[in-house]
N, C-alpha and C positions, 0 to 999 in steps of 0.2 A: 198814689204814690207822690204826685206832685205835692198834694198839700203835706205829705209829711216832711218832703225836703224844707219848703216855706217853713215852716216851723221850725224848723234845725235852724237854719238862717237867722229865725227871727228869736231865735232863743240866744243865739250868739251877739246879736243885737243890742240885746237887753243890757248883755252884761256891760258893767262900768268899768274901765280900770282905774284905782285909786292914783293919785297924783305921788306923783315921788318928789319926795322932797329931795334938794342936793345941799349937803352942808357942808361947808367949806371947812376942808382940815388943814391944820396951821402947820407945816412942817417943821418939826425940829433940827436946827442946824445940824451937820454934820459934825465932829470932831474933826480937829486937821491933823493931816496926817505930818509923821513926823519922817525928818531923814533918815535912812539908813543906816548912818554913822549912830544916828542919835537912840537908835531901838537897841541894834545892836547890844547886847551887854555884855562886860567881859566875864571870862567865866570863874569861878572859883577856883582857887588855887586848893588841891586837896595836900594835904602834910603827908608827903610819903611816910608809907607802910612798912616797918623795917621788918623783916621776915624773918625765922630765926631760924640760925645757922643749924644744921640737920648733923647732929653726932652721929659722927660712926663709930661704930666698934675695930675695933685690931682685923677682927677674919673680914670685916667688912672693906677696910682700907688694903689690906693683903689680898684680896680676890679685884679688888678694881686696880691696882698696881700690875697684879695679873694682866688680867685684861687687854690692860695698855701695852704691855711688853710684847703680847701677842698680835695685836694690830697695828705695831712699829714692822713688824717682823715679817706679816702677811704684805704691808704694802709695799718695804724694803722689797718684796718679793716680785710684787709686780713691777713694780718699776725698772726692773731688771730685764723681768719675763718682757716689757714692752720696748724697753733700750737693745734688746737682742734681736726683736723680731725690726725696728727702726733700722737696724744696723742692715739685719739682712735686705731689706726692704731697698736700702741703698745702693748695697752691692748688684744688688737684680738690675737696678734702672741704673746702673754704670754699666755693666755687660750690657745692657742693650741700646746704650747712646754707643760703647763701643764697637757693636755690630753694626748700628747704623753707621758710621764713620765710616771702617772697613768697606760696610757694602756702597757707601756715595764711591767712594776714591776707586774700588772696582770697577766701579759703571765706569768714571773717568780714562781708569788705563783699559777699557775694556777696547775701544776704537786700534788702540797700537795693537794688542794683544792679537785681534782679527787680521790687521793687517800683513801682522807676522805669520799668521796661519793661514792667509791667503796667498800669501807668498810662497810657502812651504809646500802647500797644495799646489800651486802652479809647477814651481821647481819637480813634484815627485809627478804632474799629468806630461811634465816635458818628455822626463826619462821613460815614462810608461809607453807615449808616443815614437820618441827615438827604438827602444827597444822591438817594440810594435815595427817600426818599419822595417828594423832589422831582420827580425825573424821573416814578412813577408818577403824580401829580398831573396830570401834566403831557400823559400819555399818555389817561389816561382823558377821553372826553367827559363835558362836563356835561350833568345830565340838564336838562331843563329845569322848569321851577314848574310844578304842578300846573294852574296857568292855562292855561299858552301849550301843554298837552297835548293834541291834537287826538285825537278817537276813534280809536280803531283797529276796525277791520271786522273782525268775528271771524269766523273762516270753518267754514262751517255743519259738523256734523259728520254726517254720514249718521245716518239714524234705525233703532231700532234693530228687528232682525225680529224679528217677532210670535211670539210659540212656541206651540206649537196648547195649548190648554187641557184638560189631562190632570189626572191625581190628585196632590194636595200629598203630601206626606211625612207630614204628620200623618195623614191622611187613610187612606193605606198603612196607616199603623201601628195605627192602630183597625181598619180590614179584619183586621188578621191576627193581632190579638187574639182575636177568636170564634174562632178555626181549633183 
């Protein structure tokens, strides 16, 4: 195997590469370029095209007279239909800035308003309370003057039993002090 490699090698060996020639290529200038202005071209003016006017016949000019009379008529309409609903439109957000007005200036007098109904309320708990004492007054008997108080017979209360005569606490308590 070695000498086949040797021979691969030396076959590679062999070969020459031919010499390259280099030959000098002469460039040709560029063109120069030109301004923008200068390329630019204006462009052809074309001769308008006069078109020819399209004849109508009589049903033809009667049907687009039509036409027209009926979408004067349809938009008359809306315009109406849309100035009516503008108008309503109006009237809604006037009644409801007039609501709001109403209900600020409410809040405003609402402070007197309570105060008046707190007053009112006091005045009618007065008379509830007067009348209240009244009737109580009126319920209760009078006691009568210490004069015209007759004895009352106090009723005896049992007397109280005897409890057998034993040793106090003190008494205890020194016994069991010696112990």
């Amino acid at each position: 195997m070695s000498e086949e490699k040797e021979e691969v090698f030396e076959e590679k060996a062999v070969k020459e590469e031919a010499p390259v020639e280099i030959k000098d290529v002469e460039r040709k200038p560029e063109p120069e370029v030109k301004d923008i202005e200068e390329v630019v071209e204006e462009p052809i003016k074309m001769a308008p095209v006069k078109k020819k006017k399209r004849v109508l016949t009589d049903a033809q000019k009667a049907q687009l007279a039509e036409n027209l009379k009926k979408g004067r008529e349809t938009s008359l309409a809306n315009r109406k239909k849309k100035a009516k609903l503008n108008e309503i439109a109006k009237q809604e957000k006037m009644v409801e800035e007039d609501t709001r007005i109403f209900e600020n200036l409410k809040k405003k007098l609402k402070p007197k308003e309570l105060e008046d109904e707190n007053a009112m309320l006091r005045k009618e708990l007065e008379e509830l309370r007067s009348s209240k004492k009244a009737e109580v007054k009126e319920e209760r008997p009078k006691t009568p003057a210490p004069e015209e108080r007759k004895p009352e017979k106090k009723a005896e209360l049992p007397k109280p039993i005897a409890k057998p005569a034993g040793m106090t606490t003190r008494q205890k308590m020194k016994a069991m002090k010696g112990l």
